[in-house]
C-alpha positions as CSV (number, residue, x, y, z in Angstrom):
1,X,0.0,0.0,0.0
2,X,1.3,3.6,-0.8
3,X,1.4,6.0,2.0
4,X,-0.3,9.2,1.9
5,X,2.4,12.2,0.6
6,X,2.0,14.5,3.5
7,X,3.2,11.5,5.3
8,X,6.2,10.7,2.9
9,X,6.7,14.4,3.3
10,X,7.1,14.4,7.1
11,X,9.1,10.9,6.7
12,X,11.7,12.5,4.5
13,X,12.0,15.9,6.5
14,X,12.8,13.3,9.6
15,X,15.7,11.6,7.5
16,X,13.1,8.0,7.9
17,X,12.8,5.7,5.1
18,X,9.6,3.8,5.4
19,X,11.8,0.5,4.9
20,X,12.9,1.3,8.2
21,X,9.1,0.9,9.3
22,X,8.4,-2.4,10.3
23,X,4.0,-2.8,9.7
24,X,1.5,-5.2,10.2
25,X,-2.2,-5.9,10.7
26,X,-3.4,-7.9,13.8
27,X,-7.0,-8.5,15.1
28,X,-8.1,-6.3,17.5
29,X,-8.9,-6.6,21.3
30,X,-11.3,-4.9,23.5
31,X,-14.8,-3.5,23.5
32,X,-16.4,-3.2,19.7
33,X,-17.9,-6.9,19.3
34,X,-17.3,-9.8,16.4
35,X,-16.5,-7.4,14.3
36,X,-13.6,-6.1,16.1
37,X,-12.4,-9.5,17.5
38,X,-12.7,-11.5,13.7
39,X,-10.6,-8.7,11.5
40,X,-7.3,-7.5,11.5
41,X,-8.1,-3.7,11.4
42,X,-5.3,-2.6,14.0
43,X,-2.1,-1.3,13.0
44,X,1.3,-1.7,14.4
45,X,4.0,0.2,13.6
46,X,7.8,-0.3,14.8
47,X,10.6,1.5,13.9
48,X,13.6,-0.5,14.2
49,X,16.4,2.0,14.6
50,X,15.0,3.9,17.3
51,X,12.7,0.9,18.8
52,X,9.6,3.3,18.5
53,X,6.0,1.4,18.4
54,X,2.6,2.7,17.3
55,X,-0.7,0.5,17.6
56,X,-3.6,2.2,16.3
57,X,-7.2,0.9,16.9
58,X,-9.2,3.7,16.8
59,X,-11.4,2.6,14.4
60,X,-13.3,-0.2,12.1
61,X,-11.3,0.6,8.4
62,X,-8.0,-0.6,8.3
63,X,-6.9,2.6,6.3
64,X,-7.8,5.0,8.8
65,X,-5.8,3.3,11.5
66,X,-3.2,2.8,9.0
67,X,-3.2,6.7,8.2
68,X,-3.6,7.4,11.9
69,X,-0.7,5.1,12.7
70,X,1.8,6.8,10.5
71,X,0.8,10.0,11.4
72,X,0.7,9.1,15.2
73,X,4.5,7.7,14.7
74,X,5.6,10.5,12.8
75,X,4.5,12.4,16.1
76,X,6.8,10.5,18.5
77,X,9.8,10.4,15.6
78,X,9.5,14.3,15.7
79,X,9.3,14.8,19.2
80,X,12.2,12.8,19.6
81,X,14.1,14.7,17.1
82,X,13.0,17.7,19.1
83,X,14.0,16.3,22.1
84,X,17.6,15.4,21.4
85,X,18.0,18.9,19.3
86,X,17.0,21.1,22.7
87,X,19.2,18.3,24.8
88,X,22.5,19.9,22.6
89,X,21.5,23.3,22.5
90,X,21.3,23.2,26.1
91,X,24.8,21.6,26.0
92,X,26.3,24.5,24.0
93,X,24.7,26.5,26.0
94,X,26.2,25.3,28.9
95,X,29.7,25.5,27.9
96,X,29.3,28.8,26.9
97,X,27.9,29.9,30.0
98,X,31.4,27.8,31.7
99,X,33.9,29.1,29.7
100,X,32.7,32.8,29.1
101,X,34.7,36.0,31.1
102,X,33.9,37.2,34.0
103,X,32.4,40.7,34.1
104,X,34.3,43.5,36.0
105,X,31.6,43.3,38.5
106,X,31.8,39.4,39.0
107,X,35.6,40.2,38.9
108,X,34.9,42.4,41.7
109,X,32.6,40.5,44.4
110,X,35.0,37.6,43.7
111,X,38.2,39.2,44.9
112,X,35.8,40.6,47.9
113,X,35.1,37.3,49.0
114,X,38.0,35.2,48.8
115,X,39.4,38.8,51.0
116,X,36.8,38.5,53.2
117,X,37.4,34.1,54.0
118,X,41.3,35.0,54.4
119,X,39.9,37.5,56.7
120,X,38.1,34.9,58.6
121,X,40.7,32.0,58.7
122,X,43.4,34.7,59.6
123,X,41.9,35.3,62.9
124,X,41.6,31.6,63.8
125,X,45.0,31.3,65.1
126,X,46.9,28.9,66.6
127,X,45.6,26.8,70.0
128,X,47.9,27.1,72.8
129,X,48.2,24.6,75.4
130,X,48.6,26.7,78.8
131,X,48.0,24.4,81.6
């Protein structure tokens, strides 16, 4: 069966071949009668590389859920993509934020307080034993 091209579209744009789409029909389960329990209307989708799965029962026709399916896994594919896209922005960002200069202010309060410590551990002095 051909997919729809708004879903090719969205397959390509994710850098997913369909042969990398593992499908198949199976018979329902759940409420919905005979009908639902004697055909194999619900899709299952699995996407080997990144071990995503899809089941679509939503309704009686086969192409619908098959439709639905695609779309639904085209969903989670993008979402992923989304996903690991923010992960390294936050990782540049990160590193940028580690390895940047300090302003003159930072500068500044940092001198101040490592001043301020020696301050503190200077007056500890030494302990004396007077008995």
């Amino acid at each position: 069966m051909q997919l729809p091209t708004q879903i090719c579209e969205r397959l390509e744009a994710l850098g997913v071949g369909p042969e990398d789409v593992a499908e198949r029909f199976v018979r329902g389960s759940g409420p919905g009668g005979q009908k639902i329990n004697k055909t194999s209307s619900t899709v299952w989708l699995r996407h080997a590389p990144t071990g995503i799965e899809v089941r679509c029962q939503a309704g009686r026709s086969q192409k619908a859920n098959r439709k639905q399916a695609w779309a639904e896994l085209c969903d989670k594919l993008a979402a992923m993509h989304r996903a690991a896209q923010a992960e390294k922005r936050q990782e540049r960002e990160a590193q940028r934020r580690r390895t940047r200069q300090k302003s003159p202010a930072q500068k500044a309060r940092m001198v101040d307080a490592k001043k301020h410590r020696s301050r503190h551990k200077a007056n500890r002095g030494r302990v004396s034993s007077d008995e």
